[in-house]
C-alpha positions as CSV (number, residue, x, y, z in Angstrom):
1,X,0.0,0.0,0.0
2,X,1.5,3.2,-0.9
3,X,1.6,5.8,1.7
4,X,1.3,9.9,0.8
5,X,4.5,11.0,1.0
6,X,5.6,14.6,1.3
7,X,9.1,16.4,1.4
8,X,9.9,18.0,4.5
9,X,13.5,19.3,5.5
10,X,15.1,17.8,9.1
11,X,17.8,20.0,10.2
12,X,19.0,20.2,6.9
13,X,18.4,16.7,5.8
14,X,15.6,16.4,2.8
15,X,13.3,13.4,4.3
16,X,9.6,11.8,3.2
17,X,6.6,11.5,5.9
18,X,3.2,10.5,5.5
19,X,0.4,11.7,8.1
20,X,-2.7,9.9,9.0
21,X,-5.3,12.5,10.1
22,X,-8.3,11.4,12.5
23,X,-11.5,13.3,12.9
24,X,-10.9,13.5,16.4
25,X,-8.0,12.7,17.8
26,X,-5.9,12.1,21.0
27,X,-3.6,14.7,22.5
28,X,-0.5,12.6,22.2
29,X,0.3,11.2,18.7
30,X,2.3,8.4,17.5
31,X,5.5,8.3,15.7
32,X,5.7,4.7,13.5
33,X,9.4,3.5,12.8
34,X,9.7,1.0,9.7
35,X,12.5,-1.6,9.6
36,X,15.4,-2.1,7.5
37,X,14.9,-1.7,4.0
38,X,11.0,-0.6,4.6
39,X,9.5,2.5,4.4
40,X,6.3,4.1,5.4
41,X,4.5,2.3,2.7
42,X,4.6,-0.8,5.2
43,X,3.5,0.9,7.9
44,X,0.8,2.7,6.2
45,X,-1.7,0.4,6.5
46,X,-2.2,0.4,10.8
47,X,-1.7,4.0,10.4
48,X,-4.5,4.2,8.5
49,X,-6.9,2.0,10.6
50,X,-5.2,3.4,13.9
51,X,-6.5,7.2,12.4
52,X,-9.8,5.5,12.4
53,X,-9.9,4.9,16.1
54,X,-9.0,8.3,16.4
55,X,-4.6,8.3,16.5
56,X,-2.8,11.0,14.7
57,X,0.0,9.0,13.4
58,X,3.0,9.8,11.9
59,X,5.6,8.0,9.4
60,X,9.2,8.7,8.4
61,X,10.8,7.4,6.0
62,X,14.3,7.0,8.0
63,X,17.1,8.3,5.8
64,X,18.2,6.2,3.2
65,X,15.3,4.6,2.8
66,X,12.0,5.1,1.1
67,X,12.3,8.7,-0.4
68,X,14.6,10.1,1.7
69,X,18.2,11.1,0.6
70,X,20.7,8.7,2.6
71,X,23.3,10.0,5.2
72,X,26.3,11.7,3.9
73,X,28.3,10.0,6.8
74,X,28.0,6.5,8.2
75,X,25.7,7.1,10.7
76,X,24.8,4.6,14.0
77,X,21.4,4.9,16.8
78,X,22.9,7.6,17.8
79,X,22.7,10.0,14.5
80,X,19.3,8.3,13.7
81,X,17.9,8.9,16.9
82,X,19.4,12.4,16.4
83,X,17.6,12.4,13.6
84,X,14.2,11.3,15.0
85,X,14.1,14.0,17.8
86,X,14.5,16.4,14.8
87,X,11.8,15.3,12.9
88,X,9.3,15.7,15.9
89,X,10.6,19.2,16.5
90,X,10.0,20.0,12.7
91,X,6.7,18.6,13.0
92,X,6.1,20.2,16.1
93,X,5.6,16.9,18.3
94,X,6.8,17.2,21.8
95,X,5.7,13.9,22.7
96,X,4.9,10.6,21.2
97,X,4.0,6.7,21.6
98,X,6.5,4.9,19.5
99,X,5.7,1.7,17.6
100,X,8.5,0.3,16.1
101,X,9.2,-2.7,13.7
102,X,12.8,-4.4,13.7
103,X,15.2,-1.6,13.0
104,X,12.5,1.1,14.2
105,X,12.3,-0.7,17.2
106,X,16.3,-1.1,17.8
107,X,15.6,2.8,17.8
108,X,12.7,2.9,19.6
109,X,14.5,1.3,22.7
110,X,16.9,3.9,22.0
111,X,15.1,6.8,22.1
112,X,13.4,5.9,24.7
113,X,16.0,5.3,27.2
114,X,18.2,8.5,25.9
115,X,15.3,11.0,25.6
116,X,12.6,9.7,27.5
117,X,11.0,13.2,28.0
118,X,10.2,12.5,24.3
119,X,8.7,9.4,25.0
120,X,4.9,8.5,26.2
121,X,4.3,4.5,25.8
122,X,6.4,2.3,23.7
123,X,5.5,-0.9,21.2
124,X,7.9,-2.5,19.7
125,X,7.5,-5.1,16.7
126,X,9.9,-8.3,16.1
127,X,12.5,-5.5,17.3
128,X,16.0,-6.0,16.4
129,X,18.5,-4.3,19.5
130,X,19.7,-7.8,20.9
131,X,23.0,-8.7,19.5
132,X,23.0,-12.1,18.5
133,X,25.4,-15.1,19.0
134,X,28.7,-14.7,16.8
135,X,28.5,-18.1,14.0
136,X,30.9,-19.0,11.5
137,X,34.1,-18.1,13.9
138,X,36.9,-20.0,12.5
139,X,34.8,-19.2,9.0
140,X,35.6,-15.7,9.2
141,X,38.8,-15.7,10.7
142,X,40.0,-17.9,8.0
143,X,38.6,-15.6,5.6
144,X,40.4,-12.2,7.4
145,X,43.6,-14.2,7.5
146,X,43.3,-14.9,3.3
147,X,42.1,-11.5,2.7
148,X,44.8,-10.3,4.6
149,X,47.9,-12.4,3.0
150,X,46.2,-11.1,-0.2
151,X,46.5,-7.5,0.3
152,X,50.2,-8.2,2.0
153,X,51.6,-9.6,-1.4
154,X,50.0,-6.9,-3.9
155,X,46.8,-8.8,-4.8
156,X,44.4,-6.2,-4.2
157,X,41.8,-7.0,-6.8
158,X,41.7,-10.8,-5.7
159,X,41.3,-9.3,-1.9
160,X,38.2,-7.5,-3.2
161,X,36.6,-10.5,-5.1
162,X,37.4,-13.0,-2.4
163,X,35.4,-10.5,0.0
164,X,32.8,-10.3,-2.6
165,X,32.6,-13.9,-3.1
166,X,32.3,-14.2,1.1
167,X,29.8,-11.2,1.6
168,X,27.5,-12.9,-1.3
169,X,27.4,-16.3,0.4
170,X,27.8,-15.7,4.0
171,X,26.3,-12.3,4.3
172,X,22.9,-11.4,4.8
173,X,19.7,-10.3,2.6
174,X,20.0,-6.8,4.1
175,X,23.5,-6.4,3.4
176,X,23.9,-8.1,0.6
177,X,20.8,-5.8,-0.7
178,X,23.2,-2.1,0.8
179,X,25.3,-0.9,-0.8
180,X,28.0,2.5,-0.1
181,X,27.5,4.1,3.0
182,X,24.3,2.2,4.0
183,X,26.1,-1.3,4.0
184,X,28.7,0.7,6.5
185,X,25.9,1.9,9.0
186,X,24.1,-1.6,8.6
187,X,27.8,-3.1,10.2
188,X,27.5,-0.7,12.8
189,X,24.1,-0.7,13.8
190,X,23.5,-4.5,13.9
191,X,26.7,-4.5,16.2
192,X,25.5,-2.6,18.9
193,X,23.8,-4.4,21.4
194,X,21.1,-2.6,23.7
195,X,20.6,-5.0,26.1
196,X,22.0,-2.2,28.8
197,X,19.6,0.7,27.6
198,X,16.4,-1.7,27.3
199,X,16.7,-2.2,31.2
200,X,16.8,2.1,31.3
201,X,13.2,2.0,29.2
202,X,10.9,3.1,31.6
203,X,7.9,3.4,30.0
204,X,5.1,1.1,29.6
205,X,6.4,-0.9,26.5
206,X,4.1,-3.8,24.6
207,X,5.9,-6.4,22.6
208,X,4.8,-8.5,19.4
209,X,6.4,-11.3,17.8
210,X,6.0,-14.0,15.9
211,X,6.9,-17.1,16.9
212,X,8.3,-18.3,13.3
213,X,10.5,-14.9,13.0
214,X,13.9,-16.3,11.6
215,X,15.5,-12.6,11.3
216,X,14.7,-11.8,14.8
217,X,14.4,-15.3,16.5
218,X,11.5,-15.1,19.6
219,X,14.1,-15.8,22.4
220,X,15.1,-12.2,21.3
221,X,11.3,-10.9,22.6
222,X,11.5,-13.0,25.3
223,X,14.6,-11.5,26.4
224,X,13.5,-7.7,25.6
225,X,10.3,-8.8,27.9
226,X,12.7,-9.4,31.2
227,X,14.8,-6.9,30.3
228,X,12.9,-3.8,30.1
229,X,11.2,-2.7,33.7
230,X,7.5,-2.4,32.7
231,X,6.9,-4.6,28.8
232,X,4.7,-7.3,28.5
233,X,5.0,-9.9,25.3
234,X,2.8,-10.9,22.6
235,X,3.3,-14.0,20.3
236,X,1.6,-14.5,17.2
237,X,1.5,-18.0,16.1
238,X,2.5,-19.0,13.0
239,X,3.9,-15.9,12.3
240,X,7.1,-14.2,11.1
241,X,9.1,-11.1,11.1
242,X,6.6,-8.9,9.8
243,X,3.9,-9.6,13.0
244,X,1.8,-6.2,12.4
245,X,1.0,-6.5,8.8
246,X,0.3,-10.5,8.8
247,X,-1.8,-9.9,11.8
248,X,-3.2,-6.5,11.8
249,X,-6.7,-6.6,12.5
250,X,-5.4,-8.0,16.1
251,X,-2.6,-5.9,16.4
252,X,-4.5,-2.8,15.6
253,X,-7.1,-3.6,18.2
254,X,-4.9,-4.3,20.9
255,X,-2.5,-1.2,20.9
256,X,-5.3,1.1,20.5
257,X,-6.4,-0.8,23.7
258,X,-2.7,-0.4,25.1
259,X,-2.8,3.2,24.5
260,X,-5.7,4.4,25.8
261,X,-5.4,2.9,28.9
């Protein structure tokens, strides 16, 4: 579903948004955060039947994704968050409930533990922010070591296809699908683990997963659950990474209920 975009400026940076309007809304909006390689188009579709129930929400598209122009630097949480708190000063939101999916949520937890004056209630969808397990260890160290020798004796060209030939078997969808400076702030992002600033979220925080998720595995939820003070966990059966849209009547229904109350 496409979402109406406009162009607004964000301390400089040109970035999309779409706005769902309600007839009569709530004083405190929300602020939607899309995942990895989304956009608001994916998140369009609760905003629209969240408006309906009377929520003014709000969707980004996070730079260097959607239609917005991508960072000139290699940015981490830190910038995007940076980012975010601009946008909701341009926009003029003081306030918000966060929902955020995967990488939204990784800065969702962020945001909320860092400027939690910014902050009312929190979900978070199949959120990514819980480093997982390193695999592939002597894999990868034999593969630094070759890349290594290469580059030692003058075979740079042969460095760069043996990395391409590793990154294209071993490496992700997301990263294989980045490129530039977005593959750069993909490695740094997924690195950082917020296990320590999900335990400083002190708002009320509602989690959904589902319990076939293979990006984000459930025992990531169910850690995110004990971690963070006040956050209580919902599992969609049968269900993968994408728990809002292959469930959204329910999920819908059940954060407008969250919210209001």
């Amino acid at each position: 579903m496409k979402a109406p975009t406009t162009t607004i400026q964000v301390n400089g940076h040109q970035a999309a948004h779409a706005v769902a309007q309600p007839n009569n809304g709530f004083a405190t909006p929300i602020l939607m955060l899309h995942g990895w390689g989304g956009s608001s188009d994916l998140m369009w579709g609760a905003a629209e039947a969240l408006a309906r129930l009377g929520w003014q929400c709000y969707i980004p598209d996070l730079p260097g994704f959607g239609a917005s122009a991508p960072p000139s630097s290699v940015w981490g949480v830190e910038e995007y968050t940076q980012f975010i708190v601009g946008y909701m000063d341009t926009i003029g939101v003081k306030r918000a409930h966060l929902i955020g999916h995967s990488f939204g949520g990784r800065l969702s937890i962020y945001l909320g533990a860092n400027r939690e004056q910014r902050v009312e209630k929190v979900v978070l969808c199949n959120s990514a922010g819980i480093r997982k397990p390193p695999s592939g260890g002597l894999r990868l160290r034999l593969y630094k070591l070759a890349r290594t020798a290469l580059v030692r004796i003058g075979a740079p060209q042969l460095a760069a296809a043996l990395q391409q030939a590793y990154n294209n078997r071993y490496g992700s969808p997301d990263f294989r699908a980045a490129s530039g400076v977005m593959r750069e702030i993909l490695v740094r992002v997924v690195n950082q683990d917020l296990s320590d600033l999900a335990m400083r979220l002190n708002r009320q925080t509602l989690i959904f997963w589902g319990d076939q998720d293979t990006d984000t595995p459930l025992w990531m939820g169910q850690k995110l659950e004990k971690l963070i003070p006040d956050a209580g966990l919902i599992v969609f059966e049968g269900v993968g990474h994408y728990s809002y849209l292959e469930r959204q009547g329910e999920f819908v229904r059940i954060v407008d209920h969250f919210l209001r109350n």
